[in-house]
ZATI-93779 format. One record per residue: x, y, z of N, C-alpha, C in turn. Coordinates in steps of 0.2 Angstrom, whole numbers, plus 5000, padded with zeros to 4 digits. Example, Ala and Ser with C-alpha at 12.3 -4.5 7.8 and 13.67 -1.06 7.14 Angstrom:
2
506649725039506249785039506649845039 506449895035506849955036506450005039 
***
This chain:
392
486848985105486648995098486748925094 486448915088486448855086487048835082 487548775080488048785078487748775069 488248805068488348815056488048735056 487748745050487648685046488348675041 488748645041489248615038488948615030 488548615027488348615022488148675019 487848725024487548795021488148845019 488048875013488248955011488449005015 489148995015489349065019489549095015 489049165021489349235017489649285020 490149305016490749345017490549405015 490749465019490649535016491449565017 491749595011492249615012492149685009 492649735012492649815011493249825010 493449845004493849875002493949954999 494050005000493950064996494550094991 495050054991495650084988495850034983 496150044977496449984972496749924974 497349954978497849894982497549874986 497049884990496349834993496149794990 495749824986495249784981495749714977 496449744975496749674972496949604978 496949664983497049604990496349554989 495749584990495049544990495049524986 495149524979495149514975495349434974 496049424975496449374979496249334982 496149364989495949324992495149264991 494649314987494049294987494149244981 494649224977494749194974495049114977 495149124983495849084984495049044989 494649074994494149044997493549024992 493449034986493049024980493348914980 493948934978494148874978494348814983 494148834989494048804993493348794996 492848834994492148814995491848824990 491948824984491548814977491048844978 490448814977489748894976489448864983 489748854989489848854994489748934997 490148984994490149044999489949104991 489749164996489249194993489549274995 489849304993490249364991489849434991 489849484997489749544993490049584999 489749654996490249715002490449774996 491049794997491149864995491949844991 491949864982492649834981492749874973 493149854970493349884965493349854959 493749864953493649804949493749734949 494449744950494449654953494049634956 493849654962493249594968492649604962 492649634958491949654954491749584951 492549574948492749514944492449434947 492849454954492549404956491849384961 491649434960490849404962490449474966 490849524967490549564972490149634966 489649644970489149714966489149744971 489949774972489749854976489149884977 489349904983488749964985488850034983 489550034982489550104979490350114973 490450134971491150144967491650164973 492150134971492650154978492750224976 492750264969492950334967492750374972 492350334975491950394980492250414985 492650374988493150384992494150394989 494150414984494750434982494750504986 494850494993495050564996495750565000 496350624997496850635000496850685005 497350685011497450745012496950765019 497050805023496750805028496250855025 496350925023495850975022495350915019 495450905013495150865008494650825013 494850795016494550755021493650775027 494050825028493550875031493250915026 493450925022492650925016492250885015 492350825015491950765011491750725017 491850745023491650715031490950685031 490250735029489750735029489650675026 489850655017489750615015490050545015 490750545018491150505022490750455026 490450505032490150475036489450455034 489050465028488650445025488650365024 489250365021489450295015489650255022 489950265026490150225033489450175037 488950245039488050215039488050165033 487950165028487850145022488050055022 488650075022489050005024488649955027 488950005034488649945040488049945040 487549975039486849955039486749895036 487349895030487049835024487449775026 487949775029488349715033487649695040 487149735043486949715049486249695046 485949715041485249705038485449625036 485949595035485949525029486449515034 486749485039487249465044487649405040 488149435038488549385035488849335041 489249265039489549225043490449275042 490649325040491249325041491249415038 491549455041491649525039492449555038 492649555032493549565031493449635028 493849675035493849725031494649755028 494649775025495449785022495749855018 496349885023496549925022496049995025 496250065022495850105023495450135031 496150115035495650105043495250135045 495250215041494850295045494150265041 494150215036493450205035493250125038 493550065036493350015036493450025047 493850025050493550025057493050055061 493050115056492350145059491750095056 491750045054491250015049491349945054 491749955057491949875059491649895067 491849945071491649965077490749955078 490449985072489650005073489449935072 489949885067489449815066489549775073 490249795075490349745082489949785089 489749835088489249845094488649825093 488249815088487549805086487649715084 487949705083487949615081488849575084 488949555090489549535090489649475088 489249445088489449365084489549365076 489849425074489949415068490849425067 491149395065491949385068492149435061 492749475063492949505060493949495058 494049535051494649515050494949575047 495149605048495649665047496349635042 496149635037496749635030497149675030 497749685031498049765031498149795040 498649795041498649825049498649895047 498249945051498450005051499250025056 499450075055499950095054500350105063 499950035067500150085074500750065077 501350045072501950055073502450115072 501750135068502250225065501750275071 501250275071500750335076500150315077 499850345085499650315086499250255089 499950235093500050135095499350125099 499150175101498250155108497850125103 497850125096497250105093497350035092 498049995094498349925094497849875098 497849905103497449895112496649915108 496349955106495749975106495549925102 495749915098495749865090495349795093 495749755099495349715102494749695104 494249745104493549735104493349745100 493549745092493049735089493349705081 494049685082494349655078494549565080 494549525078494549455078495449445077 495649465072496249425068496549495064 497149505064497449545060497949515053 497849515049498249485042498949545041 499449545043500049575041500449585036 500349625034501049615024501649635027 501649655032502449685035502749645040 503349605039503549545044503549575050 503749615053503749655059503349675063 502649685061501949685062501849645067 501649585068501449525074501849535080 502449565081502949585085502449645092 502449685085502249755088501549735090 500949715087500549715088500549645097 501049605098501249575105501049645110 501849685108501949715112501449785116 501149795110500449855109500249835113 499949745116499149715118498749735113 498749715106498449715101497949655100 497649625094497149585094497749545089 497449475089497949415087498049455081 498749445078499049465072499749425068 499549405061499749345059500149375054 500749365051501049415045500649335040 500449355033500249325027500749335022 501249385023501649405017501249465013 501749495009501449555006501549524998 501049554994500649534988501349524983 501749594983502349614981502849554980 503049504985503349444985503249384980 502449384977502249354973502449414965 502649454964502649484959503449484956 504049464961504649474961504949464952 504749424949504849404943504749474936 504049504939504049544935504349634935 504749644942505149674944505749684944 506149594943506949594943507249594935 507649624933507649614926508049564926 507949544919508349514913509149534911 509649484909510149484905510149564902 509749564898509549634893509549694898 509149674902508749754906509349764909 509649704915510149754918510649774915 510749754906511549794904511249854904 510649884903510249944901510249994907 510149934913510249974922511249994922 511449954921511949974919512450014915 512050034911512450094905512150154906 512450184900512550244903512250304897 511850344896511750374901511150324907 511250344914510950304917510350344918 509750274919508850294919508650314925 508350374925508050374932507450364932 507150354936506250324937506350414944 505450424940505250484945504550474946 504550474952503950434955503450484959 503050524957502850584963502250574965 501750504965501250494970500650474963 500250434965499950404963499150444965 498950504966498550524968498650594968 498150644964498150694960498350754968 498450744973498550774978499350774977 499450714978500250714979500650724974 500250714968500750754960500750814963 500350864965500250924965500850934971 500950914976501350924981502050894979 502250844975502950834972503150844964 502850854960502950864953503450934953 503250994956503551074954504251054959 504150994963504750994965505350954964 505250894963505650844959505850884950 505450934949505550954943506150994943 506251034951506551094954507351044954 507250994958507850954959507850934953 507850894947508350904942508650954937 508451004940508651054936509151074939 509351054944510251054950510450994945 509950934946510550884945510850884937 510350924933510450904927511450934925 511351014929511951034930512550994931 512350934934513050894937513350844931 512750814929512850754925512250734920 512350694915511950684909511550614912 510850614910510550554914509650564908 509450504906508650504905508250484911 507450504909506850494914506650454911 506250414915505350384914505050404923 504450424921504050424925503350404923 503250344927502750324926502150334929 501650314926500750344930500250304928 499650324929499150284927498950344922 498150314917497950354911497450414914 497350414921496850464922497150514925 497950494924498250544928498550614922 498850554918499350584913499350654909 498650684908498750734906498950794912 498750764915499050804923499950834924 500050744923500650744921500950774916 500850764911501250794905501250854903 500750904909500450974907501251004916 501350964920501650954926502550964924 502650934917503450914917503650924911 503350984906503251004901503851044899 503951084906504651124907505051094910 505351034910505951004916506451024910 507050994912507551034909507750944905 507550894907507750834903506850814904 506450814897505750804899505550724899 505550694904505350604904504950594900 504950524898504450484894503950464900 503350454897502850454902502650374899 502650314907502650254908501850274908 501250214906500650214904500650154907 500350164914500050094916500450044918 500149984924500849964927501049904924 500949864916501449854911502049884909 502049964908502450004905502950014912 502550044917503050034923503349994925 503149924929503549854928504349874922 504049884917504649864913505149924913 505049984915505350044916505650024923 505449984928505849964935506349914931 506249904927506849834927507449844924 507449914920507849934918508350004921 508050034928508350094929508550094934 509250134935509750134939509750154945 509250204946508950254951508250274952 507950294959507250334958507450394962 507150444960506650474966505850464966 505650454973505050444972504950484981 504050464980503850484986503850414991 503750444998503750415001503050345001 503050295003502650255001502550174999 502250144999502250084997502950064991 502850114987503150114981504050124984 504150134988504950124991504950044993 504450004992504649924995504849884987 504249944984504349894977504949904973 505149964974505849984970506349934975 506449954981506949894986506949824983 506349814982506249714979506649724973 506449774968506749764962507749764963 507749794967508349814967508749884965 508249934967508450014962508450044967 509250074969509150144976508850194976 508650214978508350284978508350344984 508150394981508150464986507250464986 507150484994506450494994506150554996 505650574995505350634998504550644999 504450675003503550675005503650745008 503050805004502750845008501850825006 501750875014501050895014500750935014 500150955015500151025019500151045026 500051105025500251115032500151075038 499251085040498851065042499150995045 499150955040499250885039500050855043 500550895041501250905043501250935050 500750975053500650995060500550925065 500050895062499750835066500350805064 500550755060501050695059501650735062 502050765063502650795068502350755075 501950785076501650775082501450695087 501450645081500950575080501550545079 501750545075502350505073502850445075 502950405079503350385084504050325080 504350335075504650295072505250335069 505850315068506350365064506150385058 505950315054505950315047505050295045 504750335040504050315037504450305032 505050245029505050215024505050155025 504550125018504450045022504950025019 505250015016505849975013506249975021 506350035025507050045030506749995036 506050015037505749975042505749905041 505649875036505849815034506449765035 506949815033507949825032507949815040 507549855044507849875052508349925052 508349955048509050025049508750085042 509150135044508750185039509150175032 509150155029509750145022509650195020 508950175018508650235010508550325013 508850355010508850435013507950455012 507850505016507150535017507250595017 506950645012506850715014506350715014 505850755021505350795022505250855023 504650885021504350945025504750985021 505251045026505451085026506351065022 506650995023507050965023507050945014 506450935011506450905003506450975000 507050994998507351064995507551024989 507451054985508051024978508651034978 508851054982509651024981509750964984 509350964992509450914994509450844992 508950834987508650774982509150804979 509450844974509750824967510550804971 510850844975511350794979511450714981 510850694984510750634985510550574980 510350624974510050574968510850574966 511350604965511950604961512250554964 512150544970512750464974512350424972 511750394971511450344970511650324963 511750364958511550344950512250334949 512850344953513550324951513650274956 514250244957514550174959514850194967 514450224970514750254977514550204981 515050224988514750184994513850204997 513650234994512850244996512550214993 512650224987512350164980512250084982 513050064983513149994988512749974993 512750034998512350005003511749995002 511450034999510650014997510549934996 511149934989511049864986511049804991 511649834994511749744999511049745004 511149805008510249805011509749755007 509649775001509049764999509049694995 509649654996509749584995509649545003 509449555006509149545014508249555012 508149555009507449585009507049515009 507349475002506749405001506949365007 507349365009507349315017506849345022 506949405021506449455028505849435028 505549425020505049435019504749385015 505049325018504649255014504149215016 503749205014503249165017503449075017 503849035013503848995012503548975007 503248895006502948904998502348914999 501848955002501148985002501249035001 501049064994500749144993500449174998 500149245000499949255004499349285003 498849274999498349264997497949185000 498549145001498149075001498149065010 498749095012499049125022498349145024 498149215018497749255022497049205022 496849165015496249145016496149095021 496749045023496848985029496549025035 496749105035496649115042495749145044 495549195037494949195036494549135038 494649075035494149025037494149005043 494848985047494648975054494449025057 494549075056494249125060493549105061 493349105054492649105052492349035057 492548985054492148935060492148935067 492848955069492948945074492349005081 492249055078491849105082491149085079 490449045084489849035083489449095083 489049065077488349115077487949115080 
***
């Protein structure tokens, strides 16, 4: 095949379908803008951010805001609609480079159809899927139709060896550049430090999982309140809030309701403890320094399969990071309000559980440093040589 004109426009197609995607492209397509000026030519599937910077979706990501397995099997039909859709429109205009990020039930099935129908089009997986926790054959599988794997978890490149996975490079997680607006101030921490102390109540970012944690973390303060005197923030986004406030109307200490992630940023800097769900959001609290109790139900369905799939002690990424289970987890049949309001009681006083969280989580910025490249700029080094390096 003929090799690149060193001169010509390269185009990029990136898919993103979730917010914490769309800020990754967003990023990154900013970071390869600057390095190839109106040189490269941006489009695919993304959010506001990638909107910002140059991409006209093919369709709104809302359309895949789907939780939950049932849920899933509802919306299959038009799932696999928007899947066709994609790939059709990445193989009709054949970009020089295809990044796809996060969201693997959709962007690999999008990555599979393009690499069977056009192989010389190199591809980049932003975001490992999860085949450290379940499911490790998809590591191995991964190799015929992914290129490069970008890592935000130091431990990632490891496993992805051991799997026989496709080359896999840690970039750093986005989080590491935010540290500053996480760690408090003089002020905030006398604030983490007095008393009554603040809890943060964290029960999912997505209208499924308020529904599966709210009536329960509501349950467990209602023990803890019994014990000891403590205020709330629980922070959310604005299309959630009335969901929320109609949710925690009746708690027996009723939280302030954080607006947005200005309002939350500044409710982590100052609070002493969380409960929260399991998730991303346990790495973010770890960075800042805030111990917590965690918990995650689902439904049934969904709770059948992952028993089943699961191959790891802990699904908390703060612990997986640490290498040891610090942070407590109740599941399932296991996240009982007592058990959360017990656990939430040792964290928010001066105990040895409290301790160990903290010194854990002062191990974190070494674990997880890049040095002095962001990983926005990691990730775009390794997107360009990808990109040349595989001819069209």
């Amino acid at each position: 095949m003929p090799a690149r004109n060193p001169s010509a426009v390269r185009k990029i197609f990136l898919i993103a379908t979730e917010e914490s995607g769309d800020r990754l492209g967003a990023a990154l397509m900013k970071v390869v803008r600057q390095r190839l000026g109106d040189a490269v030519k941006f489009s695919g599937v993304g959010g506001r951010a990638m909107t910002r910077e140059g991409i006209d979706p093919l369709f709104p990501i809302e359309e895949l805001s789907i939780m939950g397995f049932a849920a899933v099997v509802k919306q299959l039909p038009k799932i696999l609609q928007l899947i066709r859709r994609t790939a059709d429109a990445v193989l009709d205009d054949p970009p020089d480079m295809l990044v796809i990020i996060d969201s693997p039930d959709f962007t690999h099935r999008v990555a599979r159809r393009v690499r069977a129908r056009n192989p010389a089009i190199p591809i980049v997986d932003y975001v490992s899927p999860s085949v450290w926790a379940w499911r490790p054959g998809r590591a191995r599988a991964m190799r015929s139709y992914v290129d490069h794997v970008l890592a935000l978890l130091p431990f990632e490149p490891e496993e992805y060896q051991k799997l026989g996975g496709p080359p896999c490079s840690y970039v750093g997680h986005p989080l590491t550049e935010q540290l500053a607006s996480l760690r408090p101030n003089a002020r905030e921490q006398a604030r983490r430090d007095a008393t009554p102390p603040l809890l943060l109540v964290l029960p999912g970012s997505r209208r499924s999982e308020i529904k599966h944690h709210l009536a329960l973390f509501g349950a467990a303060l209602v023990q803890l309140d019994k014990q000891m005197t403590f205020e709330l923030v629980l922070p959310t986004m604005p299309h959630l809030e009335s969901m929320v406030r109609e949710g925690v109307a009746d708690w027996p200490v009723v939280p302030r309701i954080a607006i947005g992630e200005i309002e939350k940023r500044a409710a982590f800097r100052r609070a002493r403890a969380a409960l929260a769900k399991s998730g991303t959001v346990t790495l973010e609290l770890a960075l800042s320094g805030i111990p917590m109790v965690t918990a995650y139900r689902v439904g049934a369905a969904e709770a059948f399969i992952l028993r089943r799939a699961i191959r790891v002690s802990s699904v908390i990424l703060a612990n997986l990071v640490i290498g040891s289970d610090i942070i407590p987890e109740f599941l399932q049949e296991n996240c009982t309000p007592e058990n959360l309001a017990q656990a939430l009681a040792e964290v928010l006083v001066d105990s040895p559980e409290r301790l160990r969280q903290l010194v854990a989580f002062a191990t974190l910025d070494a674990k997880m440093s890049t040095g002095d490249q962001p990983p926005s700029v990691r990730a775009a080094d390794i997107v360009l040589a990808t990109m040349e390096r595989r001819p069209t």
